[in-house]
C-alpha positions in Angstrom: 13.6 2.2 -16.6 12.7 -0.9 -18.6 9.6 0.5 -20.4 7.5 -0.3 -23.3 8.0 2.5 -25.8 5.0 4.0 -27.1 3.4 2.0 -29.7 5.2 -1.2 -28.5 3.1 -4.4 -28.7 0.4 -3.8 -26.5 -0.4 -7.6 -25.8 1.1 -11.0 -23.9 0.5 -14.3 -24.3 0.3 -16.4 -20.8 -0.1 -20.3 -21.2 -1.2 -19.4 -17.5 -2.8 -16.6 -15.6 -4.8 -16.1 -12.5 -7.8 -14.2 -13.6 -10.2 -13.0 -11.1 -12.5 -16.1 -11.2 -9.1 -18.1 -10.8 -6.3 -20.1 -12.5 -7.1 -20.2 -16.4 -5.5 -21.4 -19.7 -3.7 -19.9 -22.8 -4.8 -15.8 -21.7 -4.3 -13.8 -24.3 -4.2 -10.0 -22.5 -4.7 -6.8 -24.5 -4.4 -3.5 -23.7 -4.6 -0.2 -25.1 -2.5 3.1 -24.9 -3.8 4.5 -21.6 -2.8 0.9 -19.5 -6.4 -1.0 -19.7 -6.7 -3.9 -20.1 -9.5 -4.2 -23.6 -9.4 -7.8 -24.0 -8.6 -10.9 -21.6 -9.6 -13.9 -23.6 -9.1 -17.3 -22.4 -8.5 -20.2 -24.3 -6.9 -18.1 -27.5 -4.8 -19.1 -30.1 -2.6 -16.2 -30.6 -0.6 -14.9 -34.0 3.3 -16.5 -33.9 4.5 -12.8 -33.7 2.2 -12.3 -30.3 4.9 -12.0 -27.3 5.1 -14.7 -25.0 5.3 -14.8 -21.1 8.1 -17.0 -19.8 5.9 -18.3 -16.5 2.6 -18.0 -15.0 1.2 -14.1 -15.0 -0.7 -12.9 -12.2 -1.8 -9.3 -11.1 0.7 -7.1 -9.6 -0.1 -5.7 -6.1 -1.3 -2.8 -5.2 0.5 -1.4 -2.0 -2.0 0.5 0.1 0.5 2.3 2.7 3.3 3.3 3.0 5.9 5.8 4.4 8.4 5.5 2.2 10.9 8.0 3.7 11.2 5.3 6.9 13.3 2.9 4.6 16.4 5.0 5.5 16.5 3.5 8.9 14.5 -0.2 8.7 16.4 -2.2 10.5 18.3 0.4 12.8 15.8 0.1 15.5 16.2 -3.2 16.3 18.1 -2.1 20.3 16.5 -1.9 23.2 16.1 1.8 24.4 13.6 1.1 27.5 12.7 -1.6 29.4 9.2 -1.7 27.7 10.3 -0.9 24.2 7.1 -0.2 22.0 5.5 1.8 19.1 6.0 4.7 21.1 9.5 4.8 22.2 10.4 3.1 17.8 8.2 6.6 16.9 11.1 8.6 18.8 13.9 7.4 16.0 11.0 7.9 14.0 10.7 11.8 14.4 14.2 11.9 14.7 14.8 11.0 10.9 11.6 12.9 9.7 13.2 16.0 11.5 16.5 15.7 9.4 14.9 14.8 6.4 15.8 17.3 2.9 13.9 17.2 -0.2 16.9 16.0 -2.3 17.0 12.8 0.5 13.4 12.1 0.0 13.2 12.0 -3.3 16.1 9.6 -3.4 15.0 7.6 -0.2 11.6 7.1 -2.4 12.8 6.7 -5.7 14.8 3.6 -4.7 12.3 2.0 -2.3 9.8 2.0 -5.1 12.5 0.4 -7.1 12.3 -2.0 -4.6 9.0 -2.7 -4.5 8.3 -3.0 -8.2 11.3 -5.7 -8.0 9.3 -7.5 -5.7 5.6 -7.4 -7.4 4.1 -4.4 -6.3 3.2 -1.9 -9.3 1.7 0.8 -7.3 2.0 2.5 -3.8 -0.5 4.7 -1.6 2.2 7.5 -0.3 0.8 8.7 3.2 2.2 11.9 2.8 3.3 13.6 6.3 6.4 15.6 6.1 4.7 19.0 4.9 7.4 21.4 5.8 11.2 22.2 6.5 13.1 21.4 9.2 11.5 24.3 11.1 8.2 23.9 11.0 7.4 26.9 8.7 6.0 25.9 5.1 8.5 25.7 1.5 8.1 28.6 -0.6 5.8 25.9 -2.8 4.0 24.4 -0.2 3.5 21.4 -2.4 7.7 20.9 -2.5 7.5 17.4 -0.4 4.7 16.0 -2.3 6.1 16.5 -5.6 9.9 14.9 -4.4 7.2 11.3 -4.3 5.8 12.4 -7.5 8.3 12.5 -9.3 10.3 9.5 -7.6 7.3 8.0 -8.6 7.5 8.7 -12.1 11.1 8.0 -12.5 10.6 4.7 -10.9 7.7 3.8 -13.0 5.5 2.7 -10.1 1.2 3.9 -9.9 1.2 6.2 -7.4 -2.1 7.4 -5.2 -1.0 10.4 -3.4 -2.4 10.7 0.0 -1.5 14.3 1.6 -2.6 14.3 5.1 -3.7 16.3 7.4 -2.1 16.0 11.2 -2.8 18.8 14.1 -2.6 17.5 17.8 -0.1 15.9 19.8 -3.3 13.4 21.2 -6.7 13.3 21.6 -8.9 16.2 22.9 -6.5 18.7 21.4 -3.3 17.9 23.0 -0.8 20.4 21.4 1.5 18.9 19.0 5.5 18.6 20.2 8.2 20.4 18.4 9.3 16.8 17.2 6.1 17.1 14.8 6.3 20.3 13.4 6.9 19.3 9.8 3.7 17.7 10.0 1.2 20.2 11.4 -1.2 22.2 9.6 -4.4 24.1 9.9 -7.6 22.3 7.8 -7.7 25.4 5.6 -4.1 24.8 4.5 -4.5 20.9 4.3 -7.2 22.0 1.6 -5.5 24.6 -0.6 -2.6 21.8 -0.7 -5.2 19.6 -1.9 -6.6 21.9 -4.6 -3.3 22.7 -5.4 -2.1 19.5 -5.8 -5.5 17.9 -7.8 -4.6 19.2 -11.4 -1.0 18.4 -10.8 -2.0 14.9 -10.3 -4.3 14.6 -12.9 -1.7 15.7 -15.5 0.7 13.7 -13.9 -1.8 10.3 -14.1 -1.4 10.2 -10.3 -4.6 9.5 -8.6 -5.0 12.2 -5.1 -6.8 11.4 -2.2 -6.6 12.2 1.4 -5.6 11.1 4.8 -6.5 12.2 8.1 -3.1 10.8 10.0 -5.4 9.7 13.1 -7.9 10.2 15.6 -5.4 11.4 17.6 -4.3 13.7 15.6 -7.3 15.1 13.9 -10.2 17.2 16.0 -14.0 15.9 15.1 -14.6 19.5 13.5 -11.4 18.9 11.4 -12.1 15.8 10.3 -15.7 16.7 9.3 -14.1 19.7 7.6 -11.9 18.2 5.8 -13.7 15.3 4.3 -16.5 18.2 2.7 -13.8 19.5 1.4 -12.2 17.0 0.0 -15.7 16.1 -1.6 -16.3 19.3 -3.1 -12.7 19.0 -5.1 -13.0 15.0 -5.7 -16.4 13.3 -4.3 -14.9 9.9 -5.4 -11.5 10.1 -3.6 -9.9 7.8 -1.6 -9.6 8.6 2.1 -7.8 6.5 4.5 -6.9 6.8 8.5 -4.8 4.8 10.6 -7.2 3.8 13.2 -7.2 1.1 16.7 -3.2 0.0 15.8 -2.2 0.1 18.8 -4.0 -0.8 22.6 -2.6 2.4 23.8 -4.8 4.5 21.4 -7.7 2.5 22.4 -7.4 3.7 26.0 -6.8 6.8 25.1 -9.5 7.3 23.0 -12.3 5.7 25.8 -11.0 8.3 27.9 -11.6 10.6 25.7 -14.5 10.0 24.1 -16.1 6.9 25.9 -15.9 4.8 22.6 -13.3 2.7 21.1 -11.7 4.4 17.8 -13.3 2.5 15.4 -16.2 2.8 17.4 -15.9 6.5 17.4 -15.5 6.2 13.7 -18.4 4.8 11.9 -20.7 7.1 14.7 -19.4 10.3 12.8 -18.3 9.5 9.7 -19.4 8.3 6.8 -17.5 5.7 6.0 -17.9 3.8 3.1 -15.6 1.8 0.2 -14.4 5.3 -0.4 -12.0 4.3 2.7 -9.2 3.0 4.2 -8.7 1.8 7.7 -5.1 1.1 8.2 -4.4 -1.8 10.6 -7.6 -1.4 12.7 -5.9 -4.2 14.7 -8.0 -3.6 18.2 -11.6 -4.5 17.3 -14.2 -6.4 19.1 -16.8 -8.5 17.2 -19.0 -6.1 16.9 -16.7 -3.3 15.5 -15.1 -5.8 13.5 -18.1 -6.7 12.1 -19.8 -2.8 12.0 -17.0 -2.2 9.9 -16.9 -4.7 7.4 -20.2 -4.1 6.3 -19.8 -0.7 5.2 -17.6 -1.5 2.7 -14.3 -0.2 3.6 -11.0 -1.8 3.7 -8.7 -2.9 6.0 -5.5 -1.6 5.3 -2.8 -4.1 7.3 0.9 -4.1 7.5 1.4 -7.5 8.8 5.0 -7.0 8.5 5.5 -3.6 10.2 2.5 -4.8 13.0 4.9 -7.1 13.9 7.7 -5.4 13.8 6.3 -2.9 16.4 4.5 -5.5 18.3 0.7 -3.8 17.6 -1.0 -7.2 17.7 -2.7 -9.2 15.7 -5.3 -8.1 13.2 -8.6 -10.7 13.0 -8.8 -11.7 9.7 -11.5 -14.4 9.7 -13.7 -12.4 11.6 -13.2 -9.4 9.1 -13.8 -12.0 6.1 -16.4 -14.1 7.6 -15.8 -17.5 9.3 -16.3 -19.1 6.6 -13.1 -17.7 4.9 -15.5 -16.2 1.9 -15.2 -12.7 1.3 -17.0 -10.5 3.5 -15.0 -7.3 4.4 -12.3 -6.3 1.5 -9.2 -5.7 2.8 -4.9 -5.1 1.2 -1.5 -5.1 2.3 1.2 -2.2 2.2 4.9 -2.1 3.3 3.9 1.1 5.6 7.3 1.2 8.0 9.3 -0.1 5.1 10.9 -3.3 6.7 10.0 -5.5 4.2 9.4 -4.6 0.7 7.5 -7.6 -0.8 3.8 -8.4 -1.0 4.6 -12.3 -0.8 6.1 -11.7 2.8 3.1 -9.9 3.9 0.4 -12.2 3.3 2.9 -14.8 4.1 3.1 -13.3 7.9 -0.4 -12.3 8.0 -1.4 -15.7 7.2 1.0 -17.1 9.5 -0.1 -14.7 12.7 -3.6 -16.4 12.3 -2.0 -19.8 12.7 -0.1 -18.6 15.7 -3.3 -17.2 17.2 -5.9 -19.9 16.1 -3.5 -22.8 16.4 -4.9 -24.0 12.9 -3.0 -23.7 9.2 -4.6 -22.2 6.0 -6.9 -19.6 7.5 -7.2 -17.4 4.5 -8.5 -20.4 2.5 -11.7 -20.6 1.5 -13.8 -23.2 0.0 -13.7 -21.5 -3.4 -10.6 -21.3 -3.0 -8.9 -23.8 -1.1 -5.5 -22.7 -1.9 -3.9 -19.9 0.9 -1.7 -17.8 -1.9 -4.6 -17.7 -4.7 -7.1 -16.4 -2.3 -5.1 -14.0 -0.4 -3.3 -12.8 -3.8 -7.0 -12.3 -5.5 -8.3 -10.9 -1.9 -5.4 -8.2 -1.6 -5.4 -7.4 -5.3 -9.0 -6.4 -5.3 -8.7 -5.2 -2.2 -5.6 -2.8 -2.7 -7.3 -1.4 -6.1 -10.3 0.0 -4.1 -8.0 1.4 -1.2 -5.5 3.0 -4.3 -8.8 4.5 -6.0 -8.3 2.7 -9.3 -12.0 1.6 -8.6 -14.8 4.0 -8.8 -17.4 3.9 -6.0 -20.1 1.6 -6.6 -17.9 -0.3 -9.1 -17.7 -4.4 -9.4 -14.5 -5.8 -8.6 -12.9 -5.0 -11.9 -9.3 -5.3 -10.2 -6.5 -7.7 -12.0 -6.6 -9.5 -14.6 -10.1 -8.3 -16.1 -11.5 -5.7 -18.9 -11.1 -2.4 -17.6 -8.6 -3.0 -15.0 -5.4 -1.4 -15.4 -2.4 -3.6 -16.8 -0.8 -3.8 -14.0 1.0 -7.4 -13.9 3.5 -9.9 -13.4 5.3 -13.0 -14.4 6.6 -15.3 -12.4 10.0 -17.2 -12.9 9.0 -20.9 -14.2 13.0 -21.8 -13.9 12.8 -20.5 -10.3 14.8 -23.4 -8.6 11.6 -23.7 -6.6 9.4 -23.2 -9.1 10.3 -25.4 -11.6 8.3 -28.0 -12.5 5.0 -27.2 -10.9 1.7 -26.1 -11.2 0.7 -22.6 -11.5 -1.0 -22.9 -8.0 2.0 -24.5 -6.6 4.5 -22.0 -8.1 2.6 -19.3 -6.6 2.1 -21.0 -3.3 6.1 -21.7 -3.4 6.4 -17.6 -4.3 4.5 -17.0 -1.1 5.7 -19.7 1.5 8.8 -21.0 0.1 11.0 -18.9 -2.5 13.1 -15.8 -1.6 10.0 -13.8 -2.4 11.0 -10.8 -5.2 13.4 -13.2 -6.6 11.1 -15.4 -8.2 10.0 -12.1 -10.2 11.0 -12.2 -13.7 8.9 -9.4 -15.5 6.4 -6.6 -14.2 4.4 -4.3 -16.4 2.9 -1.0 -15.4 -0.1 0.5 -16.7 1.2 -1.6 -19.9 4.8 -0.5 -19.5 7.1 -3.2 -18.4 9.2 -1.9 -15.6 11.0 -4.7 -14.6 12.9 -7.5 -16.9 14.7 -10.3 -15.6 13.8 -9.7 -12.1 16.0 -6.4 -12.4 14.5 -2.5 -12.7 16.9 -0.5 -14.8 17.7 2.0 -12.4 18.3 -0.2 -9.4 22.6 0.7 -9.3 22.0 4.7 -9.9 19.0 4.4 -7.4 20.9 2.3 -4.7 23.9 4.8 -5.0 21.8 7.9 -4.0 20.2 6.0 -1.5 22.8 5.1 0.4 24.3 8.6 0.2 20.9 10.0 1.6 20.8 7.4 4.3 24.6 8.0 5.3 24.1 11.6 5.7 20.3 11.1 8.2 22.5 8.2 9.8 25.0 10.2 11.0 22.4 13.3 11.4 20.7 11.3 14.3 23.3 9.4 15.5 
């Protein structure tokens, strides 16, 4: 890894950087030996011996789901199986691969898709930890096994990890028994919480943040659910939690049947949700959902890449952020199935799913901030920070570039064929829209450890190698 050694210059001039309020001049950053940032002054005249970035610097993004053990076969589901091919007949491969899945192949399969996504600007990752057991449904000798293969693939990467554990029981709503295809997953609320307390000192030595994930409404009883959240407040009452929730039309029927209300619905009647969550893709809302939901805070977790890629639908962002395009609900982006790795391609296809629905350009403008990339970078920054729990509850918006926030940051390539010669704006907005996305990447710091150099992570050929070793072997497992 390309990091900073320990009492390394802990400071970098930017002749441009995209502060929360927006695009400013000659930032001088600081930051001190835990990764916060003590000092963001604009307008500075810094010492000759102060290093120097090489392009514009903005924050890095904060990836608020993802499965990273579905890397190993993005892309290998792209064949028609039925004649009404869907999320549900893609979540047959899906168990297929988690089935097979080994400890060693994890920890390689995540190791090298965070090496990805640090190449491409993210610089930390909510895992939604499923795969609890072996292969046969009975728990590891250290029932924790699975979640420390991301832990340490995090660490070895060099990527800010927010563990999410979660907690998965029924095969469907009302109770349905779980299928033998998700028998890695299962477990009762009592064990889902002594995983939790055992993994919360783990984490904190390890400067990984925990927090907790029911996997669904379908998957999680009202009693569990309730269950879990107190107990996940009496070991951290500040936590994140986050649920995937209305993604796709399927679990909206379901759920009316089984409840009479829509999921989201259902949701904000029996829990208390709050900023403390995420609701991941939340794609099937009506106005007043939509609205309901907004307003308490949360954020909406969306995967514009993989919500394509499974055909879920379309997720409505200006009635979420109000029509005005100023902020009103917070929400992020995250890589969740794993085919795409880069934040510039999901707010490039988010943005562009509006315009396909609305039949208008530049949705995500607003007039603050009339350029697309600025406001949805800034939006899904602050947005991603809240959903990662790098923000306490009740905290202001101290995500990015800002006093307090963590270092977390990149700079972009100002000799980019595509970037060269323009504004900071416009070489953004080119990142977004027009470059090859992570290749317009030249350095990413950490937590005030640079991870990335020249667009490249050290570790990126051993990484690769294990990778495709792991993948070869589930390849041929399910094939």
């Amino acid at each position: 890894m390309t990091a900073e050694t320990v009492g390394a210059q802990r400071s970098l001039f930017a002749r441009d950087a995209l502060l929360p309020s927006g695009w400013a001049r000659d930032v001088l950053l600081e930051w001190d030996a835990t990764g916060r940032f003590v000092r963001v002054t604009q307008h500075a005249k810094p010492e000759s011996d102060v290093r120097r970035a090489a392009g514009p610097v903005i924050a890095g993004m904060p990836n608020l789901h993802s499965h990273s053990f579905q890397r190993v076969f993005s892309g290998l589901a792209e064949s028609r199986a039925t004649n009404q091919d869907s999320f549900w007949s893609w979540r047959e491969l899906m168990y297929r691969v988690a089935l097979d899945l080994t400890p060693e192949q994890l920890e390689a399969i995540a190791t090298w898709v965070y090496i990805e996504m640090l190449e491409a600007g993210y610089t930390s990752v909510c895992e939604f930890h499923y795969v609890h057991h072996d292969s046969d449904g009975k728990p590891y000798a250290d029932d924790a096994a699975l979640a420390q293969c991301v832990m340490r693939a995090a660490a070895r990467a060099g990527i800010g990890l927010t563990l999410l554990p979660v907690l998965y029981q029924s095969g469907g709503f009302g109770g349905a028994p779980p299928s033998e295809q998700q028998q890695r997953f299962v477990r009762s609320t009592e064990s889902f919480l002594r995983l939790v307390e055992r993994l919360k000192p783990v984490c904190d030595a390890a400067g990984v943040r925990l927090g907790i994930a029911a996997h669904s409404l379908r998957a999680v009883q009202p009693s569990s659910l309730r269950d879990a959240l107190a107990g996940f407040d009496a070991v951290d009452p500040t936590g994140p939690i986050h649920i995937h929730i209305a993604e796709q039309k399927r679990e909206v029927d379901d759920c009316l049947a089984w409840s009479g209300q829509r999921p989201v619905s259902w949701l904000l009647d029996n829990a208390n949700v709050d900023e403390r969550w995420c609701l991941v893709h939340a794609t099937h809302m009506t106005p007043d959902e939509t609205r309901r939901a907004a307003n308490t805070g949360a954020v909406a977790g969306l995967c514009p890449t993989t919500e394509a890629n499974l055909g879920d639908g379309i997720f409505d962002l200006p009635g979420w952020t109000g029509d005005a395009g100023e902020t009103a609900g917070r929400w992020g982006v995250g890589s969740d199935s794993q085919v795409c790795v880069s934040p510039a391609e999901e707010l490039l296809i988010l943005e562009y799913s509006q315009r396909l629905q609305l039949q208008r350009r530049n949705i995500a403008a607003s007039a603050g901030l009339p350029a697309v990339a600025t406001s949805m970078m800034l939006a899904a920054v602050a947005g991603g920070a809240r959903a990662s729990g790098h923000l306490g509850a009740g905290a202001g918006n101290d995500a990015g570039l800002t006093v307090g926030g963590r270092a977390d940051f990149l700079v972009l390539d100002a000799e980019h064929v595509l970037l060269r010669g323009l504004s900071p704006a416009q070489m953004l907005s080119v990142h977004v829209f027009g470059s090859h996305r992570s290749s317009a990447v030249q350095d990413l710091w950490v937590l005030g450890r640079r991870t990335v150099s020249a667009g490249h992570h050290d570790l990126r050929a051993t990484a690769a190698a294990a990778f495709s070793v792991a993948r070869s072997e589930l390849i041929r497992a399910i094939d």
